[in-house]
C-alpha positions in Angstrom: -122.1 83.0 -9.6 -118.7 84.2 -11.3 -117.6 81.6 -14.0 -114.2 82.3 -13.8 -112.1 79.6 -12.2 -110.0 80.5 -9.5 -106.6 81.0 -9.0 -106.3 77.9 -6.8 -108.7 76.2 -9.3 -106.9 77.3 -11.9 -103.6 75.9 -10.6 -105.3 72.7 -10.0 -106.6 72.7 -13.7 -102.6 73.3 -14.7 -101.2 71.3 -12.5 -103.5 67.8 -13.3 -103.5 68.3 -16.7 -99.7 67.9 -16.7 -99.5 65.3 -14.3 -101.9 63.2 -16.3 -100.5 64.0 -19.2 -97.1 62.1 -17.8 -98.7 59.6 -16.1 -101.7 58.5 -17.3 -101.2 58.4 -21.7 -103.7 57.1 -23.9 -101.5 54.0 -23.8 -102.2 53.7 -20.2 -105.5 53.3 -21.0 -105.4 51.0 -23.4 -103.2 48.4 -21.3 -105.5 48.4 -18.7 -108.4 47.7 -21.5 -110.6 44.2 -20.2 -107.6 43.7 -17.6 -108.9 42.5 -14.3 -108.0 44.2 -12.0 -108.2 47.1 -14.4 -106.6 49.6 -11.8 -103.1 51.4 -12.2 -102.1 50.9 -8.2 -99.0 53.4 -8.7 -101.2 56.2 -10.3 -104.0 55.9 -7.7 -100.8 56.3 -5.0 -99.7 59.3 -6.6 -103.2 60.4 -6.4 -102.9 59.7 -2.6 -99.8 61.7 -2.7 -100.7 65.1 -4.3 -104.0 65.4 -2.3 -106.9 64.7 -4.7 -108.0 61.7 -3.0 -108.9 63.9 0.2 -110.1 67.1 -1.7 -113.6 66.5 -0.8 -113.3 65.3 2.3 -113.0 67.0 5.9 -109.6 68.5 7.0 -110.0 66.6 10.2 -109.0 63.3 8.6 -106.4 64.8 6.5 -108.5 65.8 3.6 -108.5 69.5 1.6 -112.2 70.3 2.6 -112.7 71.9 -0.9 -116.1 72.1 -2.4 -117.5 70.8 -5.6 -116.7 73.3 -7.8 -113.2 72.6 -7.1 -113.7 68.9 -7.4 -115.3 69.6 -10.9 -112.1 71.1 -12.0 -110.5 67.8 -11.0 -112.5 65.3 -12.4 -112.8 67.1 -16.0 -109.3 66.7 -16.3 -109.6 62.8 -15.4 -111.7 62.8 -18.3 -109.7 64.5 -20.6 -107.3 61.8 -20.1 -109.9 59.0 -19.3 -108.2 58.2 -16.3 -109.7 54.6 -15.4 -109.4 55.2 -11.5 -112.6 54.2 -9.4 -112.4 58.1 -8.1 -116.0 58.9 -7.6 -117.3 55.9 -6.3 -114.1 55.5 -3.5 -113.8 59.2 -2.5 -117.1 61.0 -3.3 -119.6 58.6 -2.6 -118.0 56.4 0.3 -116.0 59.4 1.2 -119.0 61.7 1.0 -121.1 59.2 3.1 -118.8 58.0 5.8 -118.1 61.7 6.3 -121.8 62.4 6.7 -122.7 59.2 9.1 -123.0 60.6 12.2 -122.2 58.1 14.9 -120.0 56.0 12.5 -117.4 54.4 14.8 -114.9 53.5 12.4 -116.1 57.3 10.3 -112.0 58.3 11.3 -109.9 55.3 10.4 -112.1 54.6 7.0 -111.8 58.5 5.6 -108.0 58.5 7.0 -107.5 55.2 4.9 -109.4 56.6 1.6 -107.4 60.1 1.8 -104.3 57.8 2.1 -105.2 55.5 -1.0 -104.7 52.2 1.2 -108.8 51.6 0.7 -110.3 51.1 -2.1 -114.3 51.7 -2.2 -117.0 49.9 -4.9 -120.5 51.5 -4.4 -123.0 48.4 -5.1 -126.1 50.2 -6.2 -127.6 49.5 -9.5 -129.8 46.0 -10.0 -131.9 46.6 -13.1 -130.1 49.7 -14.0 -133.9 51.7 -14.7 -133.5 54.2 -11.5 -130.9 56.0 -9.6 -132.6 56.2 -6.8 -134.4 53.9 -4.1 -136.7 52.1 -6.6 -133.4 50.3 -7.8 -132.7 48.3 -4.4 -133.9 44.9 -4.2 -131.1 42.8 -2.2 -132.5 42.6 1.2 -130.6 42.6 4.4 -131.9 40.5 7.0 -131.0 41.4 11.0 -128.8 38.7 12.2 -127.4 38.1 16.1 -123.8 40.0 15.3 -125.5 42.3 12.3 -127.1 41.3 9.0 -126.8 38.7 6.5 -127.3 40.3 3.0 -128.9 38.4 -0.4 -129.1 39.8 -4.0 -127.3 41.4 -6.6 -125.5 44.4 -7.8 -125.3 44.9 -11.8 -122.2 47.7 -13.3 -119.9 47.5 -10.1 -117.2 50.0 -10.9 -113.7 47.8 -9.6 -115.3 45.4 -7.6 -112.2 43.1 -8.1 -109.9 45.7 -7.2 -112.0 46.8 -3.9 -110.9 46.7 -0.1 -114.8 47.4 0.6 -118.2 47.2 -1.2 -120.8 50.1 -0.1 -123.7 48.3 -0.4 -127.5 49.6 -0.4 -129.9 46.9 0.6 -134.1 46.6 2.6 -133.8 46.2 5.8 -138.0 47.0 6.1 -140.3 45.8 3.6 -141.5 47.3 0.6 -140.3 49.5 -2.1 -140.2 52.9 -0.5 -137.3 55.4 0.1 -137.3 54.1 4.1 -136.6 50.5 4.9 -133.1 51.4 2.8 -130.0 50.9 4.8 -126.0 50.8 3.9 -123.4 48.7 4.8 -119.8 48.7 4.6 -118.9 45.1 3.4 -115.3 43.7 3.1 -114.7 42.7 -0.6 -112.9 39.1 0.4 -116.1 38.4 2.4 -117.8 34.2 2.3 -120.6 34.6 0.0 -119.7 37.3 -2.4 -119.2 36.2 -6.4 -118.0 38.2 -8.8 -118.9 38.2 -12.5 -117.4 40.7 -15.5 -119.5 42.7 -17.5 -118.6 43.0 -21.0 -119.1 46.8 -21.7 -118.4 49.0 -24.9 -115.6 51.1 -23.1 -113.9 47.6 -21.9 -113.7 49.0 -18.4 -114.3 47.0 -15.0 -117.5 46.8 -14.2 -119.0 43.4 -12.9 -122.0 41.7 -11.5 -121.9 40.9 -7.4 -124.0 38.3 -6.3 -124.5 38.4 -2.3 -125.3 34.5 -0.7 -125.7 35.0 2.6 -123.0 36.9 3.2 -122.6 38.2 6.7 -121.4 41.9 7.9 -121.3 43.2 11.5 -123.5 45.8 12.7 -120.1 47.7 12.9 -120.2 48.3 9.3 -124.6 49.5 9.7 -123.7 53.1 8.2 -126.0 55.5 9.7 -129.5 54.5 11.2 -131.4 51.1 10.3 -133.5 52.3 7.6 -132.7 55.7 7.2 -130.3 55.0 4.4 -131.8 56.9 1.3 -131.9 60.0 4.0 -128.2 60.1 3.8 -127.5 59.0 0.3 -129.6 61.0 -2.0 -127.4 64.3 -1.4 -124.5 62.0 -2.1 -125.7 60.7 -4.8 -126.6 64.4 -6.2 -122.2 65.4 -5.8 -121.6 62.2 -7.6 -123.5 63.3 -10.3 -122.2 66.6 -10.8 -118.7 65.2 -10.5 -119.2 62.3 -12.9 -121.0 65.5 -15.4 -117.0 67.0 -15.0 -115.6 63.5 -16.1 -117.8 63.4 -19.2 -117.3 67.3 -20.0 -113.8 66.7 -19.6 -114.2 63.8 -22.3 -116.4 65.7 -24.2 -113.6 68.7 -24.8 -110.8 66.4 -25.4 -112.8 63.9 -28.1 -113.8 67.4 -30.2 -109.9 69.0 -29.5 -108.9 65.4 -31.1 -112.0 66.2 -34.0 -110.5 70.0 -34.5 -106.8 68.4 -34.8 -107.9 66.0 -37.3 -109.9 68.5 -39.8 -106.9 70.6 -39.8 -104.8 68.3 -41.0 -106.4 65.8 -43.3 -106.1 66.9 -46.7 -109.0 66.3 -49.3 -109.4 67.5 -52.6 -106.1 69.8 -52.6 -107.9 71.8 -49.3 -107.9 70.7 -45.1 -111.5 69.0 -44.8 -112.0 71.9 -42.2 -112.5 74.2 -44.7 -115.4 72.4 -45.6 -118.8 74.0 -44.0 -119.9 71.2 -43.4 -117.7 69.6 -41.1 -117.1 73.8 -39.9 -120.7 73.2 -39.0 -120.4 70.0 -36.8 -117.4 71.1 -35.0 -119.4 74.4 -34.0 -122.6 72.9 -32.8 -120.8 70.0 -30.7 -118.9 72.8 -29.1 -121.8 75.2 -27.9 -122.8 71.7 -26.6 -120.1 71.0 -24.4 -119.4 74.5 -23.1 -123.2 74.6 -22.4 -123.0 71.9 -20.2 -120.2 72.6 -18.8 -121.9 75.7 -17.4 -124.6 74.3 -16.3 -122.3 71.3 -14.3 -120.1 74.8 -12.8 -123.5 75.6 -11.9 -125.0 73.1 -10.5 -121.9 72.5 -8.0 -122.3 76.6 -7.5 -125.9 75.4 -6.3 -124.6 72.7 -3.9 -121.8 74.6 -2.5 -123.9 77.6 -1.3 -127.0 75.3 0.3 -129.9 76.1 -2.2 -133.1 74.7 -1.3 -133.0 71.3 -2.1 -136.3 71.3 -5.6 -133.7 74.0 -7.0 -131.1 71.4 -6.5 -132.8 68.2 -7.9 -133.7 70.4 -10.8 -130.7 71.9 -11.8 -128.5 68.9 -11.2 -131.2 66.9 -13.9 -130.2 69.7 -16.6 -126.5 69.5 -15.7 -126.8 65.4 -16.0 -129.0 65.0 -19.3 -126.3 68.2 -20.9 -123.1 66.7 -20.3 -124.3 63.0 -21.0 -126.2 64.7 -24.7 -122.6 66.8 -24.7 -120.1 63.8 -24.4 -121.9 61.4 -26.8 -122.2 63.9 -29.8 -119.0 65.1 -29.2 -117.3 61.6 -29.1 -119.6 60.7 -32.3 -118.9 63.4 -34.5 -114.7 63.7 -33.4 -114.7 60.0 -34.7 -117.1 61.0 -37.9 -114.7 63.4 -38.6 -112.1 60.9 -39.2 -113.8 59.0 -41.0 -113.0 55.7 -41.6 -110.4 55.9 -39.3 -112.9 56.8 -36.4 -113.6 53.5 -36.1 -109.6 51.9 -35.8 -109.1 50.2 -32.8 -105.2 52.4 -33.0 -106.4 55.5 -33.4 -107.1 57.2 -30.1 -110.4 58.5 -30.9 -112.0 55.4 -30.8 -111.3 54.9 -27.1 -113.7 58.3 -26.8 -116.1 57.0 -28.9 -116.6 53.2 -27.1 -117.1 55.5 -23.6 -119.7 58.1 -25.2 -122.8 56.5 -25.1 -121.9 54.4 -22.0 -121.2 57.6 -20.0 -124.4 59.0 -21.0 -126.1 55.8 -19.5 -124.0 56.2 -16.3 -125.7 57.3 -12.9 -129.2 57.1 -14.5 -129.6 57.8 -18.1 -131.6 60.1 -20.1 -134.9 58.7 -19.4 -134.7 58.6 -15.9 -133.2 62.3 -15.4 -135.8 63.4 -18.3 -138.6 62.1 -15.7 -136.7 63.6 -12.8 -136.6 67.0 -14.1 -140.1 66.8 -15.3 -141.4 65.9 -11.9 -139.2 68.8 -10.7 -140.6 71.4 -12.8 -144.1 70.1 -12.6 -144.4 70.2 -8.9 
């Protein structure tokens, strides 16, 4: 594996980082702060526009067909600038899925859509919010004369007020095992559906879906009856590694914001960074973030190049418990470094502090990935 980026990566890298710079400010952010919606519509078409939204996805519906090192790139620099666009759950995991549902008859005008940012995509997954995996799905989907009829409900739905679509996981057999698992495609203005904000700590749009009775055509059946989990866990496993770039990405720019600060903040006639103290706490965050950003360069490296699928689960559990470890010390101690200040709703590092923790919990938190790795390396 050679850790050097690219030269296309690296004029990706460049190229993002300015964009977002322009377009998506820290005052961006904060407008869009417990607004409903919550989505900047002209940003995510200029998205559409320069090509990220089809970077993943196959050249034969107008995407880049890159691979998930080069989507890393991209997604660290959305977290840099904690862009608040509902990227991974719209073109990784719906993208990622359509793409890979063989015999999907609307698989060309849904991808064409996405890469064109005219379709927005909510993935409704978590219930308790223990698991990210099968064991999490509850809401059952119950065969109908024109398709299925669909009861339960979704907790943390990333934008479900600004989505076209819901990609919903429900049973379509009985029990609590991977099969019986089947996903659906479900229009968001569907009879049925109610929608219900969660208050988090990053103030970002996540909401509870409740599903009463609501009806989809087999149409929208994505893959085979049952077989959903099948096409979903190696989904799942690129979300992860791209949401591990968002929270690096984070990570870097909370402790660049912590590096800033010490340098400039005068105490006792000397910059506070002279202090070895906070010298100390700068340079242990650091090795944290650039460790886990290895291991998430790594972990895509693993994916690209079809490693057997244990050395996959495995290595995508370290990236995933790293990055979360890495972006919650690094928001922590960039605010603790400004002291008082660190905790100011106008001073920018307290937007990176609010998402720390909560991007830690994201896609399965500590726990869960803890047990996932052990099981790895214990079978």
């Amino acid at each position: 594996m050679d850790i050097e980026l690219s030269e296309l990566q690296r004029q990706l890298q460049v190229s993002a980082r300015r964009f977002l710079e322009d377009r998506c400010p820290i005052s961006l952010v904060r407008q869009l702060e417990n607004s409903d919606p919550g989505l900047p519509h002209d940003l995510w078409s200029e998205m559409a526009r320069l090509g990220w939204l089809g970077l993943p996805l196959p050249q034969e519906q107008g995407g880049a067909g890159l691979g998930l090192q080069d989507l890393v790139v991209l997604t660290k620099e959305l977290g840099r600038a904690l862009c608040p666009v509902p990227y991974i759950p719209t073109v990784v995991v719906a993208g990622g899925l359509v793409a890979s549902a063989e015999g999907f008859s609307q698989r060309e005008a849904i991808l064409e859509r996405i890469v064109a940012g005219s379709l927005i995509v909510s993935f409704a997954f978590l219930e308790r919010g223990q698991y990210y995996d099968y064991r999490e799905v509850e809401a059952r989907a119950v065969p109908s004369d024109d398709g299925f009829v669909i009861d339960g409900t979704k907790r943390f739905v990333e934008f479900a007020t600004a989505a076209d679509m819901l990609l919903v996981a429900a049973r379509t057999g009985d029990g609590t095992s991977a099969e019986g698992l089947s996903l659906f495609l479900v229009d968001a203005a569907s009879p049925g559906l109610e929608f219900s904000r969660h208050h988090t700590s990053a103030r970002d749009p996540q909401h509870r879906v409740t599903f009463r009775g609501v009806r989809v055509p087999r149409e929208r059946l994505l893959g085979r009856e049952g077989e959903g989990w099948r096409l979903l866990r190696p989904v799942l496993r690129r979300a992860v590694v791209a949401s591990c770039g968002y929270m690096i990405g984070v990570a870097e720019r909370a402790h660049a914001l912590g590096v800033e600060y010490a340098k400039q903040r005068v105490q006792f006639g000397r910059p506070i960074g002279s202090f070895q103290a906070v010298q100390h706490y700068l340079a242990e965050t650091i090795t944290q973030v650039v460790a886990a950003d290895t291991l998430t360069f790594y972990a895509a490296w693993c994916i690209d190049n079809g490693l057997p699928e244990e050395e996959v689960d495995s290595v995508v559990a370290k990236a995933k418990l790293a990055a979360g470890e890495a972006v919650k010390a690094a928001t922590f101690i960039a605010a603790q470094v400004h002291g008082g200040l660190g905790y100011i709703e106008d001073v920018d590092i307290t937007l990176f502090l609010r998402r720390g923790k909560q991007l830690q919990l994201s896609m399965g938190g500590p726990r869960y990935w803890s047990e996932e790795l052990a099981a790895s390396l214990l079978s």
